[in-house]
C-alpha positions as CSV (number, residue, x, y, z in Angstrom):
1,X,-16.3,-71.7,-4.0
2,X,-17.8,-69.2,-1.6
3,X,-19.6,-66.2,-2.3
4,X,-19.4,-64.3,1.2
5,X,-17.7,-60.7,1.3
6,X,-14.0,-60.1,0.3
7,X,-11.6,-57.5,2.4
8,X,-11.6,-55.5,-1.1
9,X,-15.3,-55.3,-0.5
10,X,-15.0,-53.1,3.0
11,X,-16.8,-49.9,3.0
12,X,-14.9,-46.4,3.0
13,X,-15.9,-45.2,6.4
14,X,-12.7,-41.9,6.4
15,X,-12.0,-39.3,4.5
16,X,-8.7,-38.4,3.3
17,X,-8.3,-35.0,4.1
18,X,-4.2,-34.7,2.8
19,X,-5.2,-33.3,-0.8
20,X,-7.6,-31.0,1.5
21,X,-4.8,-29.9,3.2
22,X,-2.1,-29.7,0.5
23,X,-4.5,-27.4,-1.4
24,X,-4.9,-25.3,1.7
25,X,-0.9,-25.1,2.3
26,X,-0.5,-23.9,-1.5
27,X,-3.2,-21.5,-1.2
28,X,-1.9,-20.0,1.8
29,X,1.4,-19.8,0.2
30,X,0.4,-18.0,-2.5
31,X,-1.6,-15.1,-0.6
32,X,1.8,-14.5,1.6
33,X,3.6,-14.1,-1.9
34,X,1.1,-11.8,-3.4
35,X,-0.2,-9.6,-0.9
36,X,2.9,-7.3,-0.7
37,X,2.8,-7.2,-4.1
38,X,-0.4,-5.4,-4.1
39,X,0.4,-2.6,-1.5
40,X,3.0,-0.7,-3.7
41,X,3.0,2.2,-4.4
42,X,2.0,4.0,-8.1
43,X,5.5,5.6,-7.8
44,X,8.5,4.1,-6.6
45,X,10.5,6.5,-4.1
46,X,13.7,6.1,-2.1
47,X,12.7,7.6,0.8
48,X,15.2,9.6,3.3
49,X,17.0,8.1,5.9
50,X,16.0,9.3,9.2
51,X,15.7,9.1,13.0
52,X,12.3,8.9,13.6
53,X,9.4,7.1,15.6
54,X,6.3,5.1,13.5
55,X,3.4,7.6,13.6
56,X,0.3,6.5,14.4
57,X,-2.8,5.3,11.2
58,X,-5.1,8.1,11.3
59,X,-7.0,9.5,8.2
60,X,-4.4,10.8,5.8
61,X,-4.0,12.1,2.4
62,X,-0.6,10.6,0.6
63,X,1.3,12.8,-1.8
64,X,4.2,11.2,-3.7
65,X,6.7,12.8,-5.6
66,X,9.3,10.5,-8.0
67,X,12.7,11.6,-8.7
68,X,11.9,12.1,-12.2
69,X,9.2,14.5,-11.1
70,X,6.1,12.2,-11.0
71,X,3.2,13.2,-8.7
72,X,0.9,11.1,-7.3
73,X,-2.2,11.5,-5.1
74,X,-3.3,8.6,-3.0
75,X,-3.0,6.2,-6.5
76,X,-4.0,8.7,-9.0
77,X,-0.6,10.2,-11.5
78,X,-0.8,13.6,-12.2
79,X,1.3,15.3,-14.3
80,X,1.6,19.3,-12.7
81,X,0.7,20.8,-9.5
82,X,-2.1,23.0,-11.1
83,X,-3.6,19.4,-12.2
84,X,-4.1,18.0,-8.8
85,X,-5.2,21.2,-7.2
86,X,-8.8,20.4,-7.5
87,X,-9.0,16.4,-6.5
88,X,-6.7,17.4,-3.4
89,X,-8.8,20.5,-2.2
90,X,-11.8,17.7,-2.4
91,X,-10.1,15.0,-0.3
92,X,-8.8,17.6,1.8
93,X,-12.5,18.9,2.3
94,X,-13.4,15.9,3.2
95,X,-10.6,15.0,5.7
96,X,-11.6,15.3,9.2
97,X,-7.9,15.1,10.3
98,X,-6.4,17.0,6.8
99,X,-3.0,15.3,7.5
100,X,-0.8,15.4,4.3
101,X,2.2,12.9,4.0
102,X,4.7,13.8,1.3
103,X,6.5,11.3,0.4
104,X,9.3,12.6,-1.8
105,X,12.3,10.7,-3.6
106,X,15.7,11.4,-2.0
107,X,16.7,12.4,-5.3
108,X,13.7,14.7,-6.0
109,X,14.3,18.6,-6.7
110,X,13.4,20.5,-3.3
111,X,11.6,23.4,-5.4
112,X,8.7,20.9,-6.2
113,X,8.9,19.3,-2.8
114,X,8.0,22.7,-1.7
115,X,6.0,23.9,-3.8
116,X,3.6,20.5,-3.2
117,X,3.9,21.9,0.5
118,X,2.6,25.3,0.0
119,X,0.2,23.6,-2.4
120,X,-1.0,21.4,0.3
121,X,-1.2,24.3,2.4
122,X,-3.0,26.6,0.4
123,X,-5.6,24.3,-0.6
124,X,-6.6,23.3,3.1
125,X,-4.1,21.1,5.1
126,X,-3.5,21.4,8.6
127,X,-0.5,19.2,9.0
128,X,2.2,18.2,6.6
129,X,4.4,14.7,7.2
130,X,7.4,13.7,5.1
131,X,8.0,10.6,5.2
132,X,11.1,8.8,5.8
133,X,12.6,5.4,6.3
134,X,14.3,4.4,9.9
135,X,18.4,4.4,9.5
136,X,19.2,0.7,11.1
């Protein structure tokens, strides 16, 4: 019997990159399925249908208000008007554009859609937005 090298002896010289890649795949997968899920909103609103262009990213300050009378600034919940006064005369001080988007609930009472506006207005801002949806 001989005792020279067998073909099961054979060196690895390649890697198998498929698990690499099947990992990779999953991964990307999973990022496309989560990352909408982190830009909500703190309050869900149906926003009003409307004819209207995409306005343009600049700095902003985001005012939501639910149909149950929630109000939100940027991500913080606030309960009344008088409670959000002082943390939106601060980001509005330090605004350069002081751009205010209200973004209201189609079923939300007007009075507190307006009274967030003369809010807003009163405590600094030199533009209001509301925000709507495009009608298809």
């Amino acid at each position: 019997m001989a005792m020279g090298p067998t073909d099961d002896d054979d060196i690895v010289a390649g890697i198998n990159v498929t698990p690499l890649v099947d990992v990779c795949l999953v991964l990307v997968i999973i990022f496309m399925v989560t990352a909408p899920l982190m830009s909500d909103p703190v309050i869900k609103v149906t926003l009003p249908k409307a004819h209207t262009h995409e306005g343009e990213e600049r700095d902003k300050i985001t005012i939501t208000l639910g149909k149950g009378g929630q109000m939100a600034l940027d991500e913080k919940i606030y309960k009344t008007i008088p409670d959000m006064r002082d943390d939106l005369r601060l980001k509005l001080a330090q605004s350069d554009s002081k751009l205010v988007i209200l973004r209201a609930d189609e079923d939300a009472l007007n009075g507190q859609l307006t009274d967030l506006m003369a809010e807003a207005k009163a405590d600094g801002a030199q533009s209001l937005t509301i925000a709507t949806e495009q009608e298809r």
